[in-house]
C-alpha positions as CSV (number, residue, x, y, z in Angstrom):
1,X,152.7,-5.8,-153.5
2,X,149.3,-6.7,-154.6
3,X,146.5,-8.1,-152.3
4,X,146.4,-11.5,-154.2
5,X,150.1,-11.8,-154.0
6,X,149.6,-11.6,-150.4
7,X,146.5,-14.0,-150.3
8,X,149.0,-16.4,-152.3
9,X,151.1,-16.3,-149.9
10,X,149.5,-17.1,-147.3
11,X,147.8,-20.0,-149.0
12,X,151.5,-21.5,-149.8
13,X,152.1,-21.2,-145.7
14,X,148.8,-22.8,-145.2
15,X,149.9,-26.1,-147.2
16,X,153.6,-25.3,-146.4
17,X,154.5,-28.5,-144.3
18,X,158.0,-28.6,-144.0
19,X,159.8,-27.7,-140.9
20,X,162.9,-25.4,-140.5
21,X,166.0,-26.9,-138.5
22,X,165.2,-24.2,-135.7
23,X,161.9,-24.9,-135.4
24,X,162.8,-28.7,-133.7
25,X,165.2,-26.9,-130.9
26,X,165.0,-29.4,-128.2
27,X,166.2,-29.5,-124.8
28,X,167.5,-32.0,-121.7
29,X,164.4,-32.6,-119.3
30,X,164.8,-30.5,-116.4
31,X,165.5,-31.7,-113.0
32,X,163.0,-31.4,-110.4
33,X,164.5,-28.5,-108.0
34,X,165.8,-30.5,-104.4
35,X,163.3,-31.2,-101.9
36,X,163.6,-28.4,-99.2
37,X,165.2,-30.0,-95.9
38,X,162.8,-30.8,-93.1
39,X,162.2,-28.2,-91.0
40,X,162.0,-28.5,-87.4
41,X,158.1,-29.1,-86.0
42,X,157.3,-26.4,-83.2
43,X,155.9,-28.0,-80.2
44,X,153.3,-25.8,-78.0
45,X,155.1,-26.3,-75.0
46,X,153.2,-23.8,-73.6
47,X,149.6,-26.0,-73.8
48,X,151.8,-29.2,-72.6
49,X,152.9,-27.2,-69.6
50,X,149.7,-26.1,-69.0
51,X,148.2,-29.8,-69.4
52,X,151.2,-31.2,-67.0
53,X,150.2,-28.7,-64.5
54,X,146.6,-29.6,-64.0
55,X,147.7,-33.4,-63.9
56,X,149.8,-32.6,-61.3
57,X,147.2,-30.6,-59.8
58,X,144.2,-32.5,-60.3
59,X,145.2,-36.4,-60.8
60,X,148.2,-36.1,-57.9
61,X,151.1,-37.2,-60.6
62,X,154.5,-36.2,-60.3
63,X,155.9,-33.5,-62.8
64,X,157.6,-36.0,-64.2
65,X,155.5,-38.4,-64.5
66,X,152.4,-35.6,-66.0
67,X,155.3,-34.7,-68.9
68,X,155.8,-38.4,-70.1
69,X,152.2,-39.0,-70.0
70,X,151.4,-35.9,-72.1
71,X,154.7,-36.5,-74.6
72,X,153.0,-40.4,-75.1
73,X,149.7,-39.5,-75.9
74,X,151.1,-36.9,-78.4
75,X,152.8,-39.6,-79.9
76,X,150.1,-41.5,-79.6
77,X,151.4,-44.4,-77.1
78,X,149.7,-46.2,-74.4
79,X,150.7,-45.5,-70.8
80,X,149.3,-46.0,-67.4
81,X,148.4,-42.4,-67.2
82,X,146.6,-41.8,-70.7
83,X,142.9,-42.1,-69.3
84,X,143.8,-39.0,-67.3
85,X,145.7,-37.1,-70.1
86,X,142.4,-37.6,-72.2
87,X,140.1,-36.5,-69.4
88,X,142.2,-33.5,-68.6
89,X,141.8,-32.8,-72.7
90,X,138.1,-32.9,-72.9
91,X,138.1,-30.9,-69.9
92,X,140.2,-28.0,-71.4
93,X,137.8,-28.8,-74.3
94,X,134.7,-28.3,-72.7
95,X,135.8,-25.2,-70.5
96,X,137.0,-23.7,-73.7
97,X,133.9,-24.4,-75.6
98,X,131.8,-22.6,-72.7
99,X,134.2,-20.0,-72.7
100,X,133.3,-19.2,-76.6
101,X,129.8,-19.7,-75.9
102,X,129.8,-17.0,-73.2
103,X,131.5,-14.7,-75.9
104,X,129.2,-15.2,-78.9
105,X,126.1,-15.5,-76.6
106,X,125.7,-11.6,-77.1
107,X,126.3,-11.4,-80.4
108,X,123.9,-13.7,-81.6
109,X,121.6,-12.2,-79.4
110,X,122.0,-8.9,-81.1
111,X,122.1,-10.7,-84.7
112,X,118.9,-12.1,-83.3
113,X,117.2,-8.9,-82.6
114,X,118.7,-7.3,-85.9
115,X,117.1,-10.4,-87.6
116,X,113.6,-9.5,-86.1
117,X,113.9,-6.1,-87.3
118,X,113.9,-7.2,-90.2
119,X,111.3,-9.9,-90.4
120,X,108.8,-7.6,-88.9
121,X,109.8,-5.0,-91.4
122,X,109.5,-6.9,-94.4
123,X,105.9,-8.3,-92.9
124,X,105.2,-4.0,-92.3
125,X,105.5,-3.6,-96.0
126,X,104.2,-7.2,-97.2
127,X,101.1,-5.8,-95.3
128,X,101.2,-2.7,-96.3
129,X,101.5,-3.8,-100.3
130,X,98.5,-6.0,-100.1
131,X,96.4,-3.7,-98.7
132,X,97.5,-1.3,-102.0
133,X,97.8,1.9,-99.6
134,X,101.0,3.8,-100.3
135,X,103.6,4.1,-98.2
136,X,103.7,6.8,-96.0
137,X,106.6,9.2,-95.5
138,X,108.7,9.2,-92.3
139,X,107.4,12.0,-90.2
140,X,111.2,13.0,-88.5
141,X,112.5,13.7,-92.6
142,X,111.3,16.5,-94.7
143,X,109.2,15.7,-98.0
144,X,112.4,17.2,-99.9
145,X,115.0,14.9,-98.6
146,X,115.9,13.0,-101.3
147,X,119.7,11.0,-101.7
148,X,120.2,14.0,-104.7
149,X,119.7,16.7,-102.0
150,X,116.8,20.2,-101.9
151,X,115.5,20.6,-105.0
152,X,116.7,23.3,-107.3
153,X,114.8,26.6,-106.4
154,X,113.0,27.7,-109.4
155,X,113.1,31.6,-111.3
């Protein structure tokens, strides 16, 4: 086959605008797949006991009486005891805020420090380029130390 036959041919498939009888295949829309049953939601009963406990504790109330409160204000009803479910909240709220600022306080402390390295470097050697003096090697490395390792000995 020559090269123009070729070219030919692919000029008749440029213009070629009929359509085969598989080319218009079509098919039924698909169904969307079933929604997935609800699931059961997980309560922290171990926070809501720990809530009831310091009502009972702290505001006088009966267990009883501490659960309903909490199970209203997590469905977000009204009841005689809500002021005191919403104090106890910002109370565990505050303690555990103070809690994770007693952890972090000593590691922003040290990124503090690290951070004051560096500023004091980088002022070291903004001081040292204006003054156009060269940097002077550390005095605990050898003048050889290099990241490539001794130099090769010469014959």
């Amino acid at each position: 086959m020559r090269t123009e036959d070729v070219l030919a041919q692919i000029d008749r498939a440029l213009t070629d605008c009929t359509v085969s009888p598989d080319a218009m295949r079509c098919r039924p829309a698909e169904e969307p797949p079933a929604a997935a049953p609800p699931r059961p939601v997980a309560v922290p009963t171990a926070g809501r006991e720990f809530l009831v406990r310091r009502l009972v504790d702290r505001h006088g109330l009966t267990r009883a009486a501490a659960l309903r409160a909490v199970l209203a204000a997590e469905r977000g009803t009204s009841t005689e005891h809500a002021e005191a479910v919403q104090a106890e909240v910002r109370a565990l709220a505050g303690e555990m805020m103070q809690r994770l600022r007693d952890a972090f306080r000593p590691l922003v402390a040290s990124w503090a420090a690290a951070m004051q390295r560096l500023v004091d470097a980088a002022q070291h050697l903004q001081a040292t380029a204006s003054k156009g003096q060269p940097v002077r090697r550390r005095p605990d490395r050898p003048a050889w130390q290099s990241p490539y390792g001794p130099p090769l000995k010469r014959r």
